[in-house]
C-alpha positions as CSV (number, residue, x, y, z in Angstrom):
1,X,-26.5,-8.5,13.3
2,X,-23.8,-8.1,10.6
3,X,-20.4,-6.4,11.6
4,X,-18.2,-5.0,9.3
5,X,-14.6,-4.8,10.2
6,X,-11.7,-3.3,8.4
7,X,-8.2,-5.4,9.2
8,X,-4.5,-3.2,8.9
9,X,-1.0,-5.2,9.2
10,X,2.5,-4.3,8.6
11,X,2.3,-0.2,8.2
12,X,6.1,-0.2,9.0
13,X,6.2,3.5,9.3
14,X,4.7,4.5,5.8
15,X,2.4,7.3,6.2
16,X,2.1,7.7,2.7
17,X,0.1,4.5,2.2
18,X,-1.7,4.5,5.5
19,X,-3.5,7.6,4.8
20,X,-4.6,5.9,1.7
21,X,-6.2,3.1,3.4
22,X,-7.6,4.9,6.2
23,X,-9.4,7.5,4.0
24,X,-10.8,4.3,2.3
25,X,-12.1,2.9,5.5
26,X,-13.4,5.8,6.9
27,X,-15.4,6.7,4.3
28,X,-17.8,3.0,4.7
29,X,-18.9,3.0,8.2
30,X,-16.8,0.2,9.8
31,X,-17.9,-1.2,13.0
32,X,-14.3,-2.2,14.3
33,X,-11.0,-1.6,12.6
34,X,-8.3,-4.4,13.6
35,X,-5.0,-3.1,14.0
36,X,-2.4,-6.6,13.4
37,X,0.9,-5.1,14.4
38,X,4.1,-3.8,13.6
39,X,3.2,-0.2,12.6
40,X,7.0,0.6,12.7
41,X,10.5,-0.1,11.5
42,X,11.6,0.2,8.0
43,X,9.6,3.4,7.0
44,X,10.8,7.3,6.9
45,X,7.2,8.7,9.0
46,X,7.1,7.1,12.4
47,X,6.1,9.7,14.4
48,X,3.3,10.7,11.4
49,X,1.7,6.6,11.6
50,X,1.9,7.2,15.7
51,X,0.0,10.4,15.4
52,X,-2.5,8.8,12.4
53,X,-3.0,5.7,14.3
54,X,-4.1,8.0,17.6
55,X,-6.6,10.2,15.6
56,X,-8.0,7.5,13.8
57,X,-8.5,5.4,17.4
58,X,-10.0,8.6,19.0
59,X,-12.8,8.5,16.6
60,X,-13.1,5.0,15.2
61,X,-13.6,1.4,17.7
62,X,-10.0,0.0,17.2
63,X,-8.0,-2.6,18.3
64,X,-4.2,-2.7,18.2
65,X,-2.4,-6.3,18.3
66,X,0.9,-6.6,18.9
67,X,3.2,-7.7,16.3
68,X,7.3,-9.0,16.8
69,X,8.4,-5.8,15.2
70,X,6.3,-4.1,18.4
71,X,7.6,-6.1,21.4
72,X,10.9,-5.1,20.1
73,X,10.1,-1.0,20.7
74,X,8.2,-2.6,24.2
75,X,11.2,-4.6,25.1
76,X,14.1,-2.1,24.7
77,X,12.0,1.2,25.4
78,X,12.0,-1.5,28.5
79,X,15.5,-1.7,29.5
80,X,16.1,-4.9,27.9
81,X,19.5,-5.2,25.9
82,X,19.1,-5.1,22.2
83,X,22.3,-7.2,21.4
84,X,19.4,-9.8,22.7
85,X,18.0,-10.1,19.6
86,X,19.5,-11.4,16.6
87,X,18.3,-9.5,13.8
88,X,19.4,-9.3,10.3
89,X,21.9,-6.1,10.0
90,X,19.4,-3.7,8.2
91,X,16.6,-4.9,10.5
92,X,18.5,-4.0,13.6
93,X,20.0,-0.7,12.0
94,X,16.3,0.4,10.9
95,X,14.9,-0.2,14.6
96,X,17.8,1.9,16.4
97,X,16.9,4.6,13.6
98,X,13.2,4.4,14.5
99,X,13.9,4.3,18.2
100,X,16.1,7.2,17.9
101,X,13.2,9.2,16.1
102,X,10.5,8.4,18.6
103,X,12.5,9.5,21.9
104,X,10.4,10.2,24.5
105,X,7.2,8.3,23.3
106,X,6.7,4.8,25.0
107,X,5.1,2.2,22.4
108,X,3.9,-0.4,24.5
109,X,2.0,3.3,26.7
110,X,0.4,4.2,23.4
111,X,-2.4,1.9,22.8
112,X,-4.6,-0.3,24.3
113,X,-2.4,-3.4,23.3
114,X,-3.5,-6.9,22.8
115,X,-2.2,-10.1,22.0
116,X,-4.8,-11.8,20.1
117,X,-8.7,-11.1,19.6
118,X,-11.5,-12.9,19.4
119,X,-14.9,-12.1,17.4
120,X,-17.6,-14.1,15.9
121,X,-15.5,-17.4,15.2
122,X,-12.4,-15.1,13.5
123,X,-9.0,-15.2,15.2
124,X,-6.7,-12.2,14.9
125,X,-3.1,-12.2,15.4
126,X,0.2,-11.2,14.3
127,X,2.0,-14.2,12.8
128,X,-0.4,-16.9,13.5
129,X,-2.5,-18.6,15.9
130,X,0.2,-20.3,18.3
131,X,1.1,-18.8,21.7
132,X,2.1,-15.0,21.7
133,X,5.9,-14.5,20.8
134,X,6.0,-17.6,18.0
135,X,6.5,-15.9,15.5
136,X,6.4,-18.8,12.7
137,X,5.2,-17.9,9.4
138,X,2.1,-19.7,7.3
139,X,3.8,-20.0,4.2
140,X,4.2,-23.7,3.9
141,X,1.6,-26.8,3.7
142,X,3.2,-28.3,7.7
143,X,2.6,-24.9,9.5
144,X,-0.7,-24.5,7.8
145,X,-2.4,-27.4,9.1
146,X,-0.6,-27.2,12.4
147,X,-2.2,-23.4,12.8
148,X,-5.8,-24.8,11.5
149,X,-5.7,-27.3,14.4
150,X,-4.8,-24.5,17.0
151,X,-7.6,-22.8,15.6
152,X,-10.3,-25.5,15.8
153,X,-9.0,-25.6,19.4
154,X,-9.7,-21.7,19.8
155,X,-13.6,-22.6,17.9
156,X,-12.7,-20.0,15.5
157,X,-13.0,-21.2,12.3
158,X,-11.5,-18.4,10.5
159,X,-7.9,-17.0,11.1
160,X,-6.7,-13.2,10.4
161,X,-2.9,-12.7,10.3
162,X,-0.4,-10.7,8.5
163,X,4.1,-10.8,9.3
164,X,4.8,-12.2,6.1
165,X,3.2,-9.0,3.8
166,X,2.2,-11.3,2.0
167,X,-1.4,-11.6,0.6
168,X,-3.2,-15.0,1.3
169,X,-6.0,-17.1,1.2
170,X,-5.6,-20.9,2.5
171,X,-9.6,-22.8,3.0
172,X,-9.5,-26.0,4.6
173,X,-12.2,-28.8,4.0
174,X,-12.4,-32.2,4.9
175,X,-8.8,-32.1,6.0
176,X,-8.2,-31.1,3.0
177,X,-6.0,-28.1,2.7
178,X,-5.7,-25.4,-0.9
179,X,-4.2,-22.2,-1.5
180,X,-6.6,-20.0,-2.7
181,X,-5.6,-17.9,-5.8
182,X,-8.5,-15.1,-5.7
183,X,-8.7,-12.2,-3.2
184,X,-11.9,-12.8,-0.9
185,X,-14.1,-15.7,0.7
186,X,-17.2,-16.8,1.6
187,X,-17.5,-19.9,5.2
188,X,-19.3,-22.7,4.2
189,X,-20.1,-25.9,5.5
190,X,-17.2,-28.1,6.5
191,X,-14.8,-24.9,5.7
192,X,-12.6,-23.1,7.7
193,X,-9.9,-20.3,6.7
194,X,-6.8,-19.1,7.5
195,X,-6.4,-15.2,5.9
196,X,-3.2,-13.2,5.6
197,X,-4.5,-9.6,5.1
198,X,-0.8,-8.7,3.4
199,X,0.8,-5.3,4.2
200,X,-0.2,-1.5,4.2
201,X,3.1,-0.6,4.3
202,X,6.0,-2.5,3.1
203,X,5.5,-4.6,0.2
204,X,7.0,-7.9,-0.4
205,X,6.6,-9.3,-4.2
206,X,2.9,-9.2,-3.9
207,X,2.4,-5.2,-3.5
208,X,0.4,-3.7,-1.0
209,X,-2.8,-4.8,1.0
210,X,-5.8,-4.7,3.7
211,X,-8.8,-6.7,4.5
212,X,-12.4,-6.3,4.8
213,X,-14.4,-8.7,6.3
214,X,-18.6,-9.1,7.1
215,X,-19.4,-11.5,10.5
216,X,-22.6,-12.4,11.1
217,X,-24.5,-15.6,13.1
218,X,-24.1,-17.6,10.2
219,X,-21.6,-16.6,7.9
220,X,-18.0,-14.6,7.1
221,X,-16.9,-12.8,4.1
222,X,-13.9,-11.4,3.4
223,X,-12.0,-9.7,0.3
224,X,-8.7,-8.7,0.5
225,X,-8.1,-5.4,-1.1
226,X,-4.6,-4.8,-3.4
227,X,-3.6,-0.6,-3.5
228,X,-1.2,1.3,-5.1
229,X,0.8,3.8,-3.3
230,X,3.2,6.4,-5.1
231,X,6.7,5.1,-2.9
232,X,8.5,8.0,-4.5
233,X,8.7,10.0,-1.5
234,X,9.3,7.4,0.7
235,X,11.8,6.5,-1.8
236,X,13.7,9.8,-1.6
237,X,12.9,10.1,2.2
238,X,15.2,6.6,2.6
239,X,17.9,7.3,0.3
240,X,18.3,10.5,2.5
241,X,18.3,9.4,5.4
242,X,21.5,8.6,7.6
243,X,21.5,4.4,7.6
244,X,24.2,3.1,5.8
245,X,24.0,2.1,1.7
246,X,23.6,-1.5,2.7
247,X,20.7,-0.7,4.3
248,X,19.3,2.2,1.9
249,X,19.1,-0.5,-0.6
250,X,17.8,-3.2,1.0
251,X,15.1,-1.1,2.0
252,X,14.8,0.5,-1.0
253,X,14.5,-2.8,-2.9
254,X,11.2,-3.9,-0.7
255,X,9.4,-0.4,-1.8
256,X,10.1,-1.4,-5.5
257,X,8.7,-4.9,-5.1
């Protein structure tokens, strides 16, 4: 039996572009549609990705993982003090913003959260296959082949991640481990995978992103899928908006990249 599953990371309150991909995926019969985490901070349309993400889970088989970004909201909505974390300046500035705007609604209350999932040999997570709250990136040769042996531990031979927005294909074979330049997979023999689906909402050099992917008994495809969303509006919605310059820019900057 084959399932088809659709794989979302890193909305960062844009609306805009979510409603791009979910019209996408909604329109091919997806058996599961893997939420990876941190569907706020940075955007303009919070409350509109909250009230997306909820309509789109009442009639589609979803599952939300928690991403850092996340456990901040579940943390401070919490009680927990948020000089506790030390975040870049625009960072911390966009989250107060964001938490200001969603008064009243409690994140961690919202969804059905997980930490990780497991499904037919493919591992999805956040940031990477370690233990929840390591938030390390896979963007160098040292983490990558310390996150393909946590996965051989897990038997999954594939791993599905996003945080770093960036788009990416490592393969592994015969302990021998290459970047992969081209924008979907096939398992084979010997082979196992470590997939960074990118981002839907906030892109970072390499534009924006999802992930399809095909499981079966035998086998798992996967093709990563590069959009273009108009960011003028989300543009204009930031350089209105009450954060200081520093942080109008900065975020600014990221929607041009």
């Amino acid at each position: 039996m084959k399932n088809k599953v659709a794989v979302v990371s890193d909305i960062h309150s844009n609306a805009d572009a979510l409603v791009k991909v979910l019209d996408r995926i909604d329109s091919k019969s997806f058996d599961l549609t893997v939420f990876l985490g941190d569907i706020l901070t940075y955007g303009m349309q919070p409350l509109e990705v909250l009230d997306l993400l909820r309509s789109y889970s009442k009639s589609n088989r979803a599952i939300f993982i928690k991403g850092n970004h996340d456990q901040f909201y579940f943390d401070i909505q919490g009680g927990r003090d948020v000089t506790d974390y030390k975040m870049p300046s625009f960072v911390k500035e966009s989250f107060l913003w964001t938490l200001n705007e969603i008064d009243g609604v409690l994140l961690e209350e919202f969804f059905n959260w997980r930490e990780q999932y497991l499904m037919g040999g493919v591992c999805f997570a956040h940031a990477n296959p370690f233990s929840y709250g390591d938030w390390r990136y896979l963007e160098d040769e040292k983490t990558a082949v310390a996150a393909f042996d946590a996965l051989a531990k897990k038997e999954c031979p594939i791993g599905v991640f996003g945080h770093s927005h960036r788009q990416m294909i490592y393969r592994n074979k015969n302990c021998h481990k290459t970047c992969i330049n081209f924008n979907n997979f096939l398992t084979e023999d010997g082979c196992s995978y470590i997939v960074n689906a990118g981002s839907v909402g906030q892109p970072r050099g390499k534009g924006l992103c999802y992930l399809t992917l095909e499981i079966d008994e035998e086998h798992v495809s996967g093709d990563l899928h590069p959009f273009h969303c108009d960011m003028r509006n989300m543009s204009a919605m930031t350089s209105s908006s009450d954060l200081s310059e520093k942080t109008k820019n900065k975020l600014s900057a990221f929607l041009r990249s």
